[in-house]
N, C-alpha and C positions, 0 to 999 in steps of 0.2 A: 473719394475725390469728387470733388463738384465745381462747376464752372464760378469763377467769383470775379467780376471788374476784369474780364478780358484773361481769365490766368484761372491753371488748375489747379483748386486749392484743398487740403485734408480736412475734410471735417472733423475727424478721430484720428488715431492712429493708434491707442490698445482701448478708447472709450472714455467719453466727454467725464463723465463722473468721477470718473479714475484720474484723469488727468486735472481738472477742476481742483480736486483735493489734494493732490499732489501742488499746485500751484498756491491752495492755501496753505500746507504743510511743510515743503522742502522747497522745490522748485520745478518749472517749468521751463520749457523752452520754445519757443513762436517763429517762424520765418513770416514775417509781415514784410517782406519786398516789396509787395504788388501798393504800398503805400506811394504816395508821389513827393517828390522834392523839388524844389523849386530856390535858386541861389540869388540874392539882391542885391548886389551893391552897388559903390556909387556915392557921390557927394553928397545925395540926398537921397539915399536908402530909407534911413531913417522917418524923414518928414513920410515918405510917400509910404510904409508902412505905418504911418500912425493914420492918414488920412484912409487908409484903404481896410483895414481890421479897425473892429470895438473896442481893446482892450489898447493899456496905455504903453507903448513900444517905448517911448522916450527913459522912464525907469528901469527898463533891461541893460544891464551889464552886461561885456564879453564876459563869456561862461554863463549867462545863465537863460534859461527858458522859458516859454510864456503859452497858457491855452487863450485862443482868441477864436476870431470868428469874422465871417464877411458879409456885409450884408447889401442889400439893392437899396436903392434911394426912398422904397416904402419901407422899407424894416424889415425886411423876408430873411431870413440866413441863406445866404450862396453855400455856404460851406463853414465848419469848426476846424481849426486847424492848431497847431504845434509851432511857434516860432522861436529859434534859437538861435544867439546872437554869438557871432565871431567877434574877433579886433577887428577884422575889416570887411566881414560883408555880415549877411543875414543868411538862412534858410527857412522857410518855411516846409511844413511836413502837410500835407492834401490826402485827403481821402482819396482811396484808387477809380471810385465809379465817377470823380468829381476833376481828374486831372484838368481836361483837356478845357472842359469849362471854365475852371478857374484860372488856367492860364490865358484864356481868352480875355478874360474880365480885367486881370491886372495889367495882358498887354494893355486894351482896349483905353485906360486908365494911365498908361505912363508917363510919369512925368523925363523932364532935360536932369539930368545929371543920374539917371536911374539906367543900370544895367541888368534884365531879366533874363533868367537861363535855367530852361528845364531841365533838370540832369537827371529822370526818375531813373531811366532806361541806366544810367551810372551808376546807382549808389543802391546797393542791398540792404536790408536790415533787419533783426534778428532781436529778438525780446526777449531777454533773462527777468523771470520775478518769480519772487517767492521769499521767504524768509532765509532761506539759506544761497539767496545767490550772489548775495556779496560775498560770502567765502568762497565760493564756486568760483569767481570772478575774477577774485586777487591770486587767484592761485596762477593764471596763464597771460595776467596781465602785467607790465613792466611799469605802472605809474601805479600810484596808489589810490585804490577807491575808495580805500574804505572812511574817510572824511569827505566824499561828495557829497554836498547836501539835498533835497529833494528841488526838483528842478531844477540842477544845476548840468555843468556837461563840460567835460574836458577834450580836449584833444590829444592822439595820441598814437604811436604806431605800433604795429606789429607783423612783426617779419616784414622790414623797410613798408609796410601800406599804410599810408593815412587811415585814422579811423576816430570816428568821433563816439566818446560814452557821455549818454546819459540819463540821469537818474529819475527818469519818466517811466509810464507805461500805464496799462489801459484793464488792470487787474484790484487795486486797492491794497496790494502788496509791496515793500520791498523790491524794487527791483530796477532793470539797468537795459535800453536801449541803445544799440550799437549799430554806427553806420558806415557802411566801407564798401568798394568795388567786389568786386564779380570775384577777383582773384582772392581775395582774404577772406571775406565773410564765409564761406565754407568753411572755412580751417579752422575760424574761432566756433563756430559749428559743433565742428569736430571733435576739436580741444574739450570745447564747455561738456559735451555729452560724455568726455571720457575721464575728465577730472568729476565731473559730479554723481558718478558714477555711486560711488559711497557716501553721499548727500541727497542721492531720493530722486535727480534731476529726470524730467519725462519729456519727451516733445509733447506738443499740444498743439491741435486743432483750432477751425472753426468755432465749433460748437462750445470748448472748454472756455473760448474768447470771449463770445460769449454772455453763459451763466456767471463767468465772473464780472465784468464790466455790468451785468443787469443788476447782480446784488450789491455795488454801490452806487447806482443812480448813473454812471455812465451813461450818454446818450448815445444815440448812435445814427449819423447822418440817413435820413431818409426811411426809416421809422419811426423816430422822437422825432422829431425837427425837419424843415426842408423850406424852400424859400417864401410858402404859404405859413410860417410861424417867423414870430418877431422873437429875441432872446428871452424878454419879460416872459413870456408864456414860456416857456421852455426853460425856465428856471440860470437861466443863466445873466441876470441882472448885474450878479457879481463881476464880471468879465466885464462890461456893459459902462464905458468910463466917457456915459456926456458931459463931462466936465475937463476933458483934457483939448478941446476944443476941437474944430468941424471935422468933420468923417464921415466917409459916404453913409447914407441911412439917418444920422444924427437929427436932424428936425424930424421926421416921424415917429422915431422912437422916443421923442422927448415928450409927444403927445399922447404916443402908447403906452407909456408908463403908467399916465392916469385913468386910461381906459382898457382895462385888460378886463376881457369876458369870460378868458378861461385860463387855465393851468394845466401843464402836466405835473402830476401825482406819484405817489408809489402808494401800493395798495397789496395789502398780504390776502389771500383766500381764506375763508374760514372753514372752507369743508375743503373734501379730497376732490382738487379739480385744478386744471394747468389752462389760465388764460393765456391767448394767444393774439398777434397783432392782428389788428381790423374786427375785433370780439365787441359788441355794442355794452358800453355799460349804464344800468337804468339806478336810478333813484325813484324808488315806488314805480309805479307803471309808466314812466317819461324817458324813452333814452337820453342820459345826462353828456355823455362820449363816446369814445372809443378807446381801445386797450392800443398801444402804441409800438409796446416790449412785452411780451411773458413767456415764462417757462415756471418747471421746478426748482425750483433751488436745493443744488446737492448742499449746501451749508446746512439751510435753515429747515429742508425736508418738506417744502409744501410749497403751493404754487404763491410764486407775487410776479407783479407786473408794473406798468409804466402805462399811464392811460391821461387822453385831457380831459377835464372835467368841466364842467362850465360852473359861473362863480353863481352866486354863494354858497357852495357844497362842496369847496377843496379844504375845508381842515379836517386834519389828524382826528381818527375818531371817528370820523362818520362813515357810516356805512354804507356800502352799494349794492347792487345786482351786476355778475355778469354773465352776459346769456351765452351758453357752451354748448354745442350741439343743439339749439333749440329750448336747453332750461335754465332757468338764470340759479346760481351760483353766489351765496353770500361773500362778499368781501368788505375789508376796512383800511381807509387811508391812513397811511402810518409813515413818522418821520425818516426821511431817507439819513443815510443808507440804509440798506434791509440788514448786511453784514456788518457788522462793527470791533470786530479785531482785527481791523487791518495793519499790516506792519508797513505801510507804505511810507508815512514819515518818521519809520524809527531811524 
């Protein structure tokens, strides 16, 4: 156990590896509570999450989900986040080290017909992924998942609790997100570990969280990114909708677009050696970055990582140094994801 965002969180529970594989093989299970919630509604929910997140809110449907992100009026990321749309309100999902801030930012920012309401301290939440945790799922749930499609999310009860499912999560697996009060979310807990019992199901940690989130290019607030990187650099262009019209950040970013100096990467090791974040990486004798994410990867059995590079030396192919204890360490930029059987959108 180790302190994490205010809360005492498992790094293991029988060992990162073991559970890792178990999450790319059967299933996993995560209590991510310490995550924040944040409820929007109002007449004009909608206008003031398109103006206040990068990505485009007005195309979200009730029932379905969206990854976005919030930026400051230079381009910086405040925070990535999760927002999912009701019939009649929003929530957004915050990082836990980022709560108090972010709710700062969007009171700070509210417009007349918007109603904002933290409810982290309410709503629990617990993370099935794996290939087998839609069976695992339909087994102790009374709506049907097994047509959800990926970032999608229903509503739905159990044992009289509101609970909301969906088809997110932070693995590149298969898997299902569920949100409910203090009183249910134990039980579906409980339920999940005892039905998946004969399907492989394991708890998972930190650490499991992780190696898998790092072998598909997952970022991860305040490693990868922080409000010193614009999305361009950080690969998140995609999310990134200056064409849906004004949004906090949107004229700096429209100019950063054509002046981007550097990039974050994925980069495999070529010899036996596990980069790690703040590790200098050189291109011939010049440090070119730094390492952002690294471990081992139980998949792929060798070290890769997450690092910025400065341009022109971010394509696939080229080679680096990075210095590990004082020696530098051959590695190569290589197309993300590192894992690529993911069952995440089967």
């Amino acid at each position: 156990m180790v302190p994490f965002a205010g809360y005492m969180m498992p790094v293991h529970y029988t060992g990162i590896v073991h559970e890792h594989h178990a999450v790319r093989n059967t299933a996993g299970i995560f209590d991510v509570s310490h995550m924040g919630e944040f409820i929007i509604k109002g007449k004009n929910a909608e206008s003031f999450l398109q103006y206040m997140t990068i990505n485009d809110v007005a195309g979200l449907k009730p029932g379905q989900a969206q990854y976005s992100a919030m930026c400051m009026e230079g381009g910086g990321i405040i925070d990535d986040l999760l927002i999912y749309r009701y019939s009649d309100r929003f929530m957004i999902v915050v990082n836990a080290a980022n709560i108090q801030k972010d709710f700062k930012w969007l009171e700070k920012n509210l417009m007349d017909g918007v109603v904002l309401k933290d409810v982290s301290d309410e709503i629990n939440l617990i993370a099935l992924q794996g290939p087998e945790s839609r069976r695992i799922l339909q087994e102790i749930m009374p709506s049907d998942v097994s047509m959800l499609p990926f970032y999608h999310c229903i509503e739905d009860k159990y044992e009289d609790n509101n609970i909301l499912i969906a088809r997110t999560g932070y693995t590149g697996e298969l898997g299902f997100e569920i949100y409910g009060n203090l009183n249910v979310i134990p039980k579906i807990w409980d339920a999940l570990m005892e039905v998946g019992k004969e399907h492989g199901i394991v708890p998972a940690g930190l650490g499991a969280r992780d190696t898998l989130r790092l072998e598909m290019k997952y970022c991860l607030y305040g490693n990868d990114f922080d409000e010193s990187t614009n999305p361009f650099e950080a690969g998140l262009g995609w999310i990134t909708k200056l064409g849906k019209g004004n949004f906090i950040g949107r004229k700096a970013l429209m100019k950063k677009k054509e002046q981007i100096s550097r990039r974050l990467v994925c980069f495999e090791m070529m010899e036996r050696a596990i980069p790690r974040h703040g590790y200098p990486i050189f291109l011939g004798n010049k440090k070119n970055g730094e390492v952002t994410s690294g471990s081992q990867s139980p998949s792929l059995n060798k070290g890769i990582g997450l690092g910025f590079i400065n341009h022109p030396h971010t394509k696939v192919g080229t080679i680096l140094e990075v210095e590990i204890r004082g020696q530098k360490k051959s590695a190569i930029i290589v197309k993300p994801p590192f894992y690529k059987n993911g069952t995440a959108n089967i």
